[in-house]
Structures are given as C-alpha cells and as structure tokens.
C-alpha positions, 0 to 999 in steps of 0.5 A: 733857559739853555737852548741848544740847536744841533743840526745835519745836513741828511737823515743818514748822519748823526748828531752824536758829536754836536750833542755830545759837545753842548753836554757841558752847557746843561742844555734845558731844551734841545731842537735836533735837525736833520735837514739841509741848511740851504735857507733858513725855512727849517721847522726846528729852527723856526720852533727854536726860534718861536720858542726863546725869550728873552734872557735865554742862551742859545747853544750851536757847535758851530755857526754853519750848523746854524746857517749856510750863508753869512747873510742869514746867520747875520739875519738870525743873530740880528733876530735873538738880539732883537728878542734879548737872547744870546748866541754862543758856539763852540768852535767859533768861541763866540759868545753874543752876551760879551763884548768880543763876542758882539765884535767879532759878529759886527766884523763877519758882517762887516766882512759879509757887506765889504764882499757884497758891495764888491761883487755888485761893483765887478758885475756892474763892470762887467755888464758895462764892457758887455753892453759897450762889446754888444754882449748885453742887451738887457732883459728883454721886453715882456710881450703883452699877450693877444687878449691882453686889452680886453682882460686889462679893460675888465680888470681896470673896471673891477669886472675881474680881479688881479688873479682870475686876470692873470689865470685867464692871461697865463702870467705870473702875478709880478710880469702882470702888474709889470705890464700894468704899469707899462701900460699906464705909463703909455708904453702899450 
C-alpha cells in the first residue's frame, strides 16, 4: 500500500504544495497534519505509524516534515525498517527500499552521532576549566525534607506506598527514590 504523510507546522498554512507533490505516487491512504513537529508525539504520525505494515511505502515531501531532529527521524526510520516498510521523500531523492537510499540514511546517522559525540567531548571541556576556575560546582545535594525520616520509616515498612510518600513529601518521584538510595547507601 502507498501511504502518504504530509504535515504543517500550524493550522493557518497549507498543505496543497505536499498533496500536490505525492499525486504521482497514487497515494492509497493519506494522513494530513497541521501540528508543530517539536517531538515525534503527533496523533496522524502515531495513527500512521500504527496503521503500515509490512511491505507497504510510505511517501513525505521531504524529511523535516516527517521530523524536526536527526535523532528522531533516525528513530522513525529505524521503526518502518523494523516493521518492512520503506520510506521515500521527494526533495531528499531518498528511497529506503534501495541501497543508496539505505546509504545515504546510514551516512546522516553517522553524521547525527559523529556531532553528538563531539558536543558531549566540547561540554566535557568545558565543565573541567569551569570546575579548575571554580565555576562549576555541580548539582547540588538534594535536601531531605523535615518529616523525611518518619514518612521514609512507613514507606520501608510498607505502611505507605511510594506515592502517598512522596504527595505527603511534596517530591517528584526521581528526587524521591534519589533520596532512598542516598539513604540506604548511608549518606543521610
């Protein structure tokens, strides 16, 4: 089947120019969108998404209409691959059912990685002249709250779950268990 995905960023533009671009692909199911791309948490895109199988083709204008980062449409494609389904996009000229198609997707991810890693190595640098100029101090300690033994002896006890804890503690669920392990590891 021939799936086609088109996508603008707000309800005032238009999607005439994508439509009109996958005509030539004899779309058999379209999924149309007018929703920013900022994560890939999209109700046409899941549908889409849920609705492919294998075999079928799916068919974008272009890859930032499928996806705002490289990460995630890394993350998509590896998805439809995973499913046997291809991806082609038209301004791109990339088709995921050919072997340039799969090369050129293997390159941008291998791009997407080589910049990541470098970005973590300058932040890395950086945190170690801040630390050595006295800058950076870290995160700092979380602070266990006045009631903290009474509710964290109820808890232990199973007189209270995790959640009333941390209602009754005013803490999100990571600071709490953070402050378990502080706890058990004898830093309290």
């Amino acid at each position: 089947m021939n799936i086609g995905y088109v996508r603008v960023s707000t309800i005032e533009q238009n999607l005439d120019r994508q439509l009109e671009g996958l005509k030539k692909h004899n779309i058999d199911k379209m999924f149309n969108e007018k929703v920013s791309a900022k994560d890939t948490n999209r109700p046409q895109l899941q549908a889409m998404l849920d609705f492919a199988r294998e075999g079928d083709t799916i068919y974008i204008h272009s890859f930032d209409r499928l996806a705002r980062s490289t990460k995630d449409l890394l993350d998509i494609v590896e998805k439809l691959n995973s499913k046997g389904i291809h991806l082609v996009s038209n301004k791109e000229s990339i088709d995921t059912s050919t072997a340039t198609g799969k090369l050129m997707l293997t390159m941008i991810g291998a791009i997407a990685e080589f910049e990541r890693t470098n970005m973590l190595e300058r932040q890395k640098e950086g945190i170690a002249i801040a630390v050595q100029e006295g800058k950076y101090k870290g995160r700092k300690e979380i602070e266990y709250p006045a009631n903290w033994t009474e509710i964290y002896d109820k808890y232990k006890t199973r007189e209270m779950t995790g959640t009333k804890a941390m209602e009754i503690l005013d803490l999100k669920r990571t600071t709490f268990y953070k402050l378990i392990k502080q706890c058990e590891e004898g830093s309290k």
